[in-house]
N, C-alpha and C positions, 0 to 999 in steps of 0.2 A: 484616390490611391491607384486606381485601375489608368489614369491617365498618368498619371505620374510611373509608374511600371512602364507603360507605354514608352512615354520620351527617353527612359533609359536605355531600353530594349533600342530603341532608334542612334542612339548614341554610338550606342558601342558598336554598330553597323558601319556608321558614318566617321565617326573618328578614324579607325583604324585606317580606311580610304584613306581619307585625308594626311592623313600622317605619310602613307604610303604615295600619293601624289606629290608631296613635300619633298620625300627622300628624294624621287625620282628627275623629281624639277632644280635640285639643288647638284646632283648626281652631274645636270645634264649641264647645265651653268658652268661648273667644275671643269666639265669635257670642253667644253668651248674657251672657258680663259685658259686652259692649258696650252688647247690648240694656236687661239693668239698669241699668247706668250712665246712658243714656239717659232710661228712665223716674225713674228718682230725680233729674234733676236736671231735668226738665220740670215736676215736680211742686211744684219748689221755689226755682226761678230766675223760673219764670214772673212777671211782674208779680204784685203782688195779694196779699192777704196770704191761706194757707189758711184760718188760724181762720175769718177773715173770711167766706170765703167758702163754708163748713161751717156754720157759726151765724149768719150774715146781720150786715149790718151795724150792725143795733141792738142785738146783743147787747156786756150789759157788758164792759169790756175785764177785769173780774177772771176770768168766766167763758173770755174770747179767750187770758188768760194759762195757764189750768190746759189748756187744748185744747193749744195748744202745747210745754205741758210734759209734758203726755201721748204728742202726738206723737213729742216730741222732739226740736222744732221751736226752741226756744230756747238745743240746742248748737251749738258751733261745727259748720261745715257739713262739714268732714272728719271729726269726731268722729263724726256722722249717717252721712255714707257709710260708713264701717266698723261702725257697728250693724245698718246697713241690712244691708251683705255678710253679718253673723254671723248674722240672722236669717234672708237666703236660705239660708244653710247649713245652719242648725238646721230649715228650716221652718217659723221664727216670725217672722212680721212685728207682732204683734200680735191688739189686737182687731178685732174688726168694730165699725163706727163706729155705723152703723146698727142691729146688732146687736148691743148687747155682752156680752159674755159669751161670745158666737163666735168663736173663731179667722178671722184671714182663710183662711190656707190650708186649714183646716177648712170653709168655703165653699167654696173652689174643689174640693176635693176631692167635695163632693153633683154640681160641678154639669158636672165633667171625665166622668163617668161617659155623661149624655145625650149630651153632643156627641161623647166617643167612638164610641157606636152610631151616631148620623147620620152622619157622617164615613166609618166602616167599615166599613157598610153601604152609602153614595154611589159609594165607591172600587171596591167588589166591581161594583155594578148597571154603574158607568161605566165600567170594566176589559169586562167582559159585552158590555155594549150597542153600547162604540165598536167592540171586535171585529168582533161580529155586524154592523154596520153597516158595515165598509169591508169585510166577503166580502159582504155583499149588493151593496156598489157594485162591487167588480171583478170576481165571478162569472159565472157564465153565468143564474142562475136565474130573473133578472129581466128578463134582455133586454136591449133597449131601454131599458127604463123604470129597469136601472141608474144613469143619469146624473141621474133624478132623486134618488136614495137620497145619488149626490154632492152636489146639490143642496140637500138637504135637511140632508147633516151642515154644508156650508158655512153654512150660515142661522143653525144654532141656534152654529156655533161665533161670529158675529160679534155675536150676540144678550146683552147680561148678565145675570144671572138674575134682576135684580130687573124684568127688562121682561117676563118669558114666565113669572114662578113666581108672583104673584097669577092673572093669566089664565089660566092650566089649572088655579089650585085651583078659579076661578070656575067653570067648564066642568066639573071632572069633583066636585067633592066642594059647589060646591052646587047647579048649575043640573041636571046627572044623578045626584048623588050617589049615582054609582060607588065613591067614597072616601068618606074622613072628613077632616074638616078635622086640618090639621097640627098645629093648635094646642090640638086638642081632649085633653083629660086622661086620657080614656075611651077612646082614639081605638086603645091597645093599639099591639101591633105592624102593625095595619092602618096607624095613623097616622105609624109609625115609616118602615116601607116606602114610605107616599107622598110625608112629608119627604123622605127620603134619595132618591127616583127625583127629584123636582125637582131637587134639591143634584145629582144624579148628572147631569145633560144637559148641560154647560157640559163637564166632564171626559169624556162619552161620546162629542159632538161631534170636540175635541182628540184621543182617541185614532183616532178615526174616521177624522180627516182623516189624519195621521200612518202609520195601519197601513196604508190604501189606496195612500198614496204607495210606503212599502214593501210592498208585497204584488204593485204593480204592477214594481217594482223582480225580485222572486223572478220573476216570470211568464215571465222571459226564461232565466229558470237554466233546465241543460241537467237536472238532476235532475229536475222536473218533465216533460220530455218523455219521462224515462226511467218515469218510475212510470203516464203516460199508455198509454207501449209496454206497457208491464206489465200494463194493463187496471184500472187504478185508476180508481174512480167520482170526479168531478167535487168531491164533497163530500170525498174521502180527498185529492184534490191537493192542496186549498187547505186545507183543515181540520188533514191528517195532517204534509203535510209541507212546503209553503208557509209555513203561520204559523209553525209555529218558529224559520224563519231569518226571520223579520221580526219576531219578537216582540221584540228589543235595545232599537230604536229606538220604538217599543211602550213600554217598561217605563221608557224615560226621560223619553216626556213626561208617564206618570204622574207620576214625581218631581216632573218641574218644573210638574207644575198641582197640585201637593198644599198647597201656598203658598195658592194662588184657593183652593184649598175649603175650606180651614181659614178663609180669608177670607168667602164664603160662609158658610158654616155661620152664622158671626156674624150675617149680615143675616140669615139665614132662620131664626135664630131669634127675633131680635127683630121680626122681622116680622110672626111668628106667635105669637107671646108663648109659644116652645116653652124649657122650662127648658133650662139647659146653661151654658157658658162663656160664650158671647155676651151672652147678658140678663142675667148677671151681673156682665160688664164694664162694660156700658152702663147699667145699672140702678148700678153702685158712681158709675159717671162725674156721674152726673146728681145723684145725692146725696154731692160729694165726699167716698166712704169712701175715703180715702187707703190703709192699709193690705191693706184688698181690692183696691183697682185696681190697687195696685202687685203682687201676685201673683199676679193673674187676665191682668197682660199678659205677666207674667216667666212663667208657666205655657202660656200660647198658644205663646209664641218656644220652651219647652221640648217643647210638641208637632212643631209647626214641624222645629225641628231631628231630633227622632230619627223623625220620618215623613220625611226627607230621608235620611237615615242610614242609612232599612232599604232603601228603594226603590233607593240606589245599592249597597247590599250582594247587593238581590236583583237587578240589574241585572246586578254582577259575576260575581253566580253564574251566571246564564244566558249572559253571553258577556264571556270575561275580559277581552278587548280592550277596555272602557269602564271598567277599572279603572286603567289604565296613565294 
């Protein structure tokens, strides 16, 4: 009876999860065929005829018939949307327009690799930086001169990165060249580190501001006067056991600024002519490669989503109460 108690007790633990995994994973599915459907029918409701505007308008309509018939373009338009679905399934949208012989997602696949590293590298520096920057704003270390450290995360978080990330490449990698240009090929993980610290100050800002507000929150809890009695150094208050109950709130506006830097990423790579997802979006856009661009957006929205997915998962682990 006592084991049987037992595996109920276990149930009702584990079901609820799972239910709650279900919701969240069906949630996320939802958000992604939306998003497809979206782009498929941008692409083909729009005014204007594709071919046309893939081969310019002088080209013969015998050559504008076989483009279309390539695409696909000359089925009925739900017969296309369910080619379209089986090829997101399979992973085949086609060729590369521009390329042929390429797979699309075959492209996206060289070019998910760089903007994964900028991204998860920006996230780690901007997770780091905002911390360290809202204990320099509420601690004792700085004094006075604290409210400028608030000062300064307020600035950069009202700033967008395409106004302060040309101007400190100018500053530090050509006029000191401290760094190396972002977009330099050579540039190694020297260059990797100084993209991602740009891409990183919009998300270190936002945590900055966010942890301060909590950390200023903690500063009243009776647990810190107790570990002060105790003879705990300054740096173990706030470091040891201050941040951890302020890190919840912490871990969620990472989630909700992971959207911006995915968005980011895109300008700053194009900005710098740095390979990745972005210049390969913008680079399909500009030479309507239809089939590239449709899986270079459907592949962003699927980063999108499970950088959303993990940040609330590891949200939930740290304090289960944001799970409910």
């Amino acid at each position: 009876m006592t084991d049987h108690r037992r595996d109920q007790a276990r149930a009702s633990r584990v079901v609820p999860v799972l239910l709650k995994v279900a919701e969240r994973s069906f949630g996320a599915l939802l958000v992604l065929l939306v998003l497809a459907t979206l782009v498929f029918l941008a692409l083909r409701l729009l005014p204007g005829d594709p071919a046309a505007l893939i081969l310019g308008d002088q080209a013969p309509e015998l050559e504008r018939a076989a483009l279309r018939a390539r695409l696909g373009l000359d089925r009925p338009l739900w017969l296309q949307y369910l080619h379209y679905l089986k090829g997101l399934f399979v992973l085949d949208l086609g060729d590369s327009l521009a390329r042929p012989g390429t797979k699309a997602f075959g492209e996206v696949g060289r070019a998910l690799g760089p903007t994964a590293a900028l991204s998860g590298v920006a996230v780690l520096l901007g997770a780091v930086g905002g911390i360290a920057a809202a204990l320099l704003s509420v601690g004792p270390w700085l004094g006075a001169r604290r409210e400028w450290a608030h000062r300064g995360i307020l600035a950069f978080a009202a700033t967008p990165l395409i106004a302060f990330a040309p101007l400190l490449t100018y500053l530090f990698a050509v006029d000191r060249q401290w760094a190396p240009l972002p977009g330099d090929p050579d540039a190694g993980v020297a260059g990797l580190l100084f993209a991602s610290g740009l891409l990183s100050i919009p998300l270190a800002a936002q945590v900055g501001r966010i942890g301060r507000a909590a950390l200023l929150d903690q500063a009243r809890a009776k647990f810190l006067d107790v570990a002060r009695a105790k003879g705990a150094t300054s740096i173990r208050v706030w470091v040891v056991h201050a941040l951890p109950a302020a890190f919840a709130p912490i871990s969620v506006v990472i989630a909700t600024q992971l959207g911006a830097l995915l968005g980011g990423a895109v300008v700053l790579e194009r900005l710098f002519e740095r390979p990745g997802l972005g210049t390969l979006m913008l680079n399909a856009y500009a030479a309507r490669d239809i089939p590239v661009l449709e899986a270079s957006v459907v592949a962003a929205g699927c980063l999108f989503v499970l950088a959303q997915a993990a940040a609330a998962f590891a949200s939930a682990t740290l304090d289960p109460r944001t799970a409910a």
